[in-house]
C-alpha positions as CSV (number, residue, x, y, z in Angstrom):
1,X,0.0,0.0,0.0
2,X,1.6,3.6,-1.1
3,X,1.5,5.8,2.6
4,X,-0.5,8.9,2.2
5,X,0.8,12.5,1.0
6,X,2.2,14.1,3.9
7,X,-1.3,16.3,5.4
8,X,0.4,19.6,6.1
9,X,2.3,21.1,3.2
10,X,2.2,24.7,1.7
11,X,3.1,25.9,-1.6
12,X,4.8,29.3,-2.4
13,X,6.1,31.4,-5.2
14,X,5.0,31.6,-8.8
15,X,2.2,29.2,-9.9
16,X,3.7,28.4,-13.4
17,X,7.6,28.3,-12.5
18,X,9.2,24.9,-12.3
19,X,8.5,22.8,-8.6
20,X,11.4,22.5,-6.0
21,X,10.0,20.5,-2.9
22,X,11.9,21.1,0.6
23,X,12.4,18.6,3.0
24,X,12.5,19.6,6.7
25,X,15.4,17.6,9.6
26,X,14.4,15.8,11.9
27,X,13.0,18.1,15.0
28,X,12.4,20.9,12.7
29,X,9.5,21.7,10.6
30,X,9.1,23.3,7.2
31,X,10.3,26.7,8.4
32,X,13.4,25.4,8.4
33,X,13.8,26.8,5.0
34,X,12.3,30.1,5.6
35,X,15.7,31.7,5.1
36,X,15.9,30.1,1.3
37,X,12.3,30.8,0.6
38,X,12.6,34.5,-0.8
39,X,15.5,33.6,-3.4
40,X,14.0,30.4,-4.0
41,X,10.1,31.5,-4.8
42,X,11.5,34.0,-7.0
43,X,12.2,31.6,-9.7
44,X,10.4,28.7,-8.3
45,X,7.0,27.0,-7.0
46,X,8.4,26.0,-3.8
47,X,6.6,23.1,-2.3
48,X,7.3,22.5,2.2
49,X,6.3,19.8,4.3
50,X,6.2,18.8,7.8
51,X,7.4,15.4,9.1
52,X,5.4,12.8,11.0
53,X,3.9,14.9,14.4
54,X,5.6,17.7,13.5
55,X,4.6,21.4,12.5
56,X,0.9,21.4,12.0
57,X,1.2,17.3,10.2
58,X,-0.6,14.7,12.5
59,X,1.4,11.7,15.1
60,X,2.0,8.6,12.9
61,X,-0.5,5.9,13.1
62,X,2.2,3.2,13.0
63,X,5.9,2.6,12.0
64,X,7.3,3.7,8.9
65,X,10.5,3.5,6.8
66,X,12.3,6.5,5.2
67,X,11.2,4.9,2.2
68,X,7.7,5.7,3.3
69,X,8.3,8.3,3.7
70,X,10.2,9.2,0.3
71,X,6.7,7.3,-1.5
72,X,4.6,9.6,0.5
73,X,6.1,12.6,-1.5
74,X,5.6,11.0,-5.0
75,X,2.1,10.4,-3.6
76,X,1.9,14.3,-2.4
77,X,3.6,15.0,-6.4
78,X,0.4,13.1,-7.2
79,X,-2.4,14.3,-5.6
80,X,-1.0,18.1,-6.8
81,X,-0.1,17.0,-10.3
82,X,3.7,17.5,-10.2
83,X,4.8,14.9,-12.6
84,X,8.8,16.0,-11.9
85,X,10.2,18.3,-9.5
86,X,13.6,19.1,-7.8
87,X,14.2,18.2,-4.4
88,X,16.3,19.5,-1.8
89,X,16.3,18.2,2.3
90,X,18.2,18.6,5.3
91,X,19.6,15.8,7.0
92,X,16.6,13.4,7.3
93,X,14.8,15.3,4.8
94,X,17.8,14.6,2.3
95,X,17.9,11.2,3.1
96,X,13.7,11.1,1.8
97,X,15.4,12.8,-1.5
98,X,17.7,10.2,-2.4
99,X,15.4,7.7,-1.5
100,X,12.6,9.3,-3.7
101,X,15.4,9.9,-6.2
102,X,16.0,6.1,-6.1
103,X,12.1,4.6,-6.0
104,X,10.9,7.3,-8.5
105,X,14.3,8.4,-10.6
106,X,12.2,9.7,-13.5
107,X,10.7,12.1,-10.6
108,X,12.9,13.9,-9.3
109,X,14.7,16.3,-11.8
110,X,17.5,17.9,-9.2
111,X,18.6,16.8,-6.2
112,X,20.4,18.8,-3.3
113,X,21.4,16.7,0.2
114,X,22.1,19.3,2.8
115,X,24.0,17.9,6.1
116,X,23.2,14.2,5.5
117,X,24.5,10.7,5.2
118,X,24.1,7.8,3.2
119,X,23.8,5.7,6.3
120,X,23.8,7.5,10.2
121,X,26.0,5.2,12.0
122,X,25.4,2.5,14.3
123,X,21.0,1.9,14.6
124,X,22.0,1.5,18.3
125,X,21.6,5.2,19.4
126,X,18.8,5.7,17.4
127,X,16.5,3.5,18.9
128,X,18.0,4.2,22.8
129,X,17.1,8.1,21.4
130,X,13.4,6.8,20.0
131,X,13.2,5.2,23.5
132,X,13.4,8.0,25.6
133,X,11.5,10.3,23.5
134,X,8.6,8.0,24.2
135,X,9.5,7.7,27.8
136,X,10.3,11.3,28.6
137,X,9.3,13.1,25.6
138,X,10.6,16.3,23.2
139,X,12.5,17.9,26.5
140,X,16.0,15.5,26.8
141,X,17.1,15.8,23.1
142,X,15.4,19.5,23.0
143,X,17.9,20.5,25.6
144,X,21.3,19.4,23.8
145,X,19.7,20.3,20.5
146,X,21.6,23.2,20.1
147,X,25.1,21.7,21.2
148,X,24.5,19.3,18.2
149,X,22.7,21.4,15.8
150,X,25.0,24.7,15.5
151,X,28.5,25.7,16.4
152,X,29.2,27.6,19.8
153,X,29.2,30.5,18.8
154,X,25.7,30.8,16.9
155,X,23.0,33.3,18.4
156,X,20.2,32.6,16.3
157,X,19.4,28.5,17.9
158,X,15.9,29.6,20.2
159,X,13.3,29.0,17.1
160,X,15.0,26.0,16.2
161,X,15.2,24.0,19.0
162,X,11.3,25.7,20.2
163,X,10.3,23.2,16.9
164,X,12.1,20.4,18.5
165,X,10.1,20.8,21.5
166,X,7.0,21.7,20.0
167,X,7.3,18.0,18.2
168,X,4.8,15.6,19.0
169,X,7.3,12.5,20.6
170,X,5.7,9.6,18.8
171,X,6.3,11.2,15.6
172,X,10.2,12.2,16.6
173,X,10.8,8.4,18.0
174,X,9.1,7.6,15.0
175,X,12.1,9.2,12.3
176,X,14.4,7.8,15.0
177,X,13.6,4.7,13.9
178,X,13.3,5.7,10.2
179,X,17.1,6.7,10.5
180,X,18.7,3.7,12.6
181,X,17.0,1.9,9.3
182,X,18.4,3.7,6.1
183,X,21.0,3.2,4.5
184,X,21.8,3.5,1.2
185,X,25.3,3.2,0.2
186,X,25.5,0.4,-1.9
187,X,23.1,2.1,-4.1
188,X,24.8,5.7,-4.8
189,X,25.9,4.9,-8.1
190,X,22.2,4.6,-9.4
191,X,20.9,7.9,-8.6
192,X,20.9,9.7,-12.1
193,X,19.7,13.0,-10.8
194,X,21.8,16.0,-11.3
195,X,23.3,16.3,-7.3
196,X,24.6,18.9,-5.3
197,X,25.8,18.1,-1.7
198,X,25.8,20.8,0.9
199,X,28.0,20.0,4.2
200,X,28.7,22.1,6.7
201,X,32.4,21.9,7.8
202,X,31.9,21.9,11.6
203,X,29.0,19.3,11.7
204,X,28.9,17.1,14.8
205,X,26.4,14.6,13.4
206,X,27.3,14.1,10.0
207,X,30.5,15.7,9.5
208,X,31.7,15.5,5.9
209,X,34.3,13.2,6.3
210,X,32.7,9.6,6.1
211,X,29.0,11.3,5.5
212,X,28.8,14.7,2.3
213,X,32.2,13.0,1.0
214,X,30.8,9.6,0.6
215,X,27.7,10.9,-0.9
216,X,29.7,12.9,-3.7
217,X,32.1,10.2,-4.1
218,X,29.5,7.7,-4.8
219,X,26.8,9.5,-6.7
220,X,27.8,9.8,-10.3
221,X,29.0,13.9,-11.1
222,X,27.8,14.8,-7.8
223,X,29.5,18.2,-6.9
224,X,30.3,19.0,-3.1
225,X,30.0,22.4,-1.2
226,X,32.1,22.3,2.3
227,X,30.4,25.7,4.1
228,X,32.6,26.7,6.7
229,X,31.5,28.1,10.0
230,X,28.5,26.0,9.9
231,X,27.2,22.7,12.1
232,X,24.2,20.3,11.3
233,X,21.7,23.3,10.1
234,X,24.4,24.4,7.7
235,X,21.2,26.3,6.3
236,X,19.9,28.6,8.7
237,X,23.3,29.4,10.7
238,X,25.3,30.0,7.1
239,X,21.9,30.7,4.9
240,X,23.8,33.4,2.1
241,X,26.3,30.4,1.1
242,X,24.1,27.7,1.1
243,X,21.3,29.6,-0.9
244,X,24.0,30.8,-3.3
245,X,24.9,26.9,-3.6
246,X,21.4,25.6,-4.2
247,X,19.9,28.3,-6.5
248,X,23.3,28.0,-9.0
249,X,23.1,24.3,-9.0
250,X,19.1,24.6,-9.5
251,X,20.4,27.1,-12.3
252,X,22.7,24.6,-14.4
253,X,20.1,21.7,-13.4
254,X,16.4,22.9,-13.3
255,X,15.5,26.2,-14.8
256,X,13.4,28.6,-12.7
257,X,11.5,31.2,-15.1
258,X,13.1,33.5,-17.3
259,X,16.2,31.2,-17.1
């Protein structure tokens, strides 16, 4: 059975301009991207979503697999009659883009992958993190969010890790369990998408070594953009970089209007 279109998206910017979804990290919600959205909706139809219990999108009903979650946005492309689009995530929300770009390759036309991984390590901590989200809730992991998420000396962390607490905890465990499950290594080589990957040089969690370098070296002519001064949200702590990086690779790869 294909899962249902994520319930709480939002489209922005010009109604006839070529579609670039956004995919949100885990904790976060589609406002993630709100420093990209003015450059972006200049040129495209920028499609958002929230994750599973988080933003305004309804606790799961069940388990689910980051490749339900990557069908749920062909099922979302759909319902709004988006035959092809580009796609761009965060972290988890990346990880739904190569999976989409790997279940649906005639779908997605560019691909970005922000502060991601092919695979996130041992499942281990994921599911002892899952496990004490449903024990003690949002709070724990809301509390070190910041540590993990920026670098010491960022100012802007407080709306950030307010959507981290604001997240419903069976849909957080829930893409705790999504991530101690993916990995996609062995299957790099057949994503035919044009690819940009984004990494931001001081990330704790996926630091590029081992994580954006294995990504570029194993997707075919993927190009890879080190942003320094950044951690895990390479996108809201460094946003004039990492927009620069995304709108010239949507440039070469999917043309916005008048391009």
């Amino acid at each position: 059975m294909t899962p249902p279109a994520p319930p709480h998206h939002r489209l922005d910017g010009p109604g006839e301009a070529p579609v670039v979804v956004l995919g949100p990290s885990l904790g976060t919600t589609m406002d993630l991207w709100l420093p990209q959205l003015p450059a972006l909706t200049r040129n495209w139809r920028v499609l958002r979503y929230d994750l599973p219990g988080h933003g305004d999108a309804p606790p799961p009903d069940g388990p689910f697999t980051v490749d339900d979650l990557a069908a749920g946005i062909a099922a979302l492309l759909d319902e709004l009659g988006i035959a092809e689009a580009a796609y761009a995530g965060v972290s988890l929300g990346a990880a739904i883009g190569a999976a989409l770009a790997l279940r649906a390759p005639g779908r997605v036309g560019s691909l970005v992958l922000c502060c991601t991984s092919p695979h996130f390590g041992d499942p281990a901590p994921w599911r002892e993190r899952a496990a004490l989200v449903r024990r003690e809730g949002t709070g724990p992991v809301a509390d070190a969010a910041a540590g993990r998420w920026f670098t010491p000396g960022f100012e802007g962390a407080d709306p950030y890790v307010a959507m981290i607490r604001a997240a419903d905890p069976e849909g957080y465990a829930g893409c705790c369990d999504a991530l101690a499950g993916f990995d996609v290594t062995s299957r790099l080589g057949e994503i035919s998408a044009p690819t940009l990957v984004v990494a931001g040089a001081q990330d704790v969690p996926t630091p590029p070594r081992g994580h954006a370098e294995r990504l570029a070296a194993g997707i075919p002519d993927a190009r890879l953009v080190v942003v320094e001064g950044a951690g895990h949200l390479a996108n809201a702590e460094r946003p004039e970089p990492v927009t620069g990086a995304i709108t010239a690779h949507l440039d070469r790869t999917w043309k916005g209007l008048g391009r």
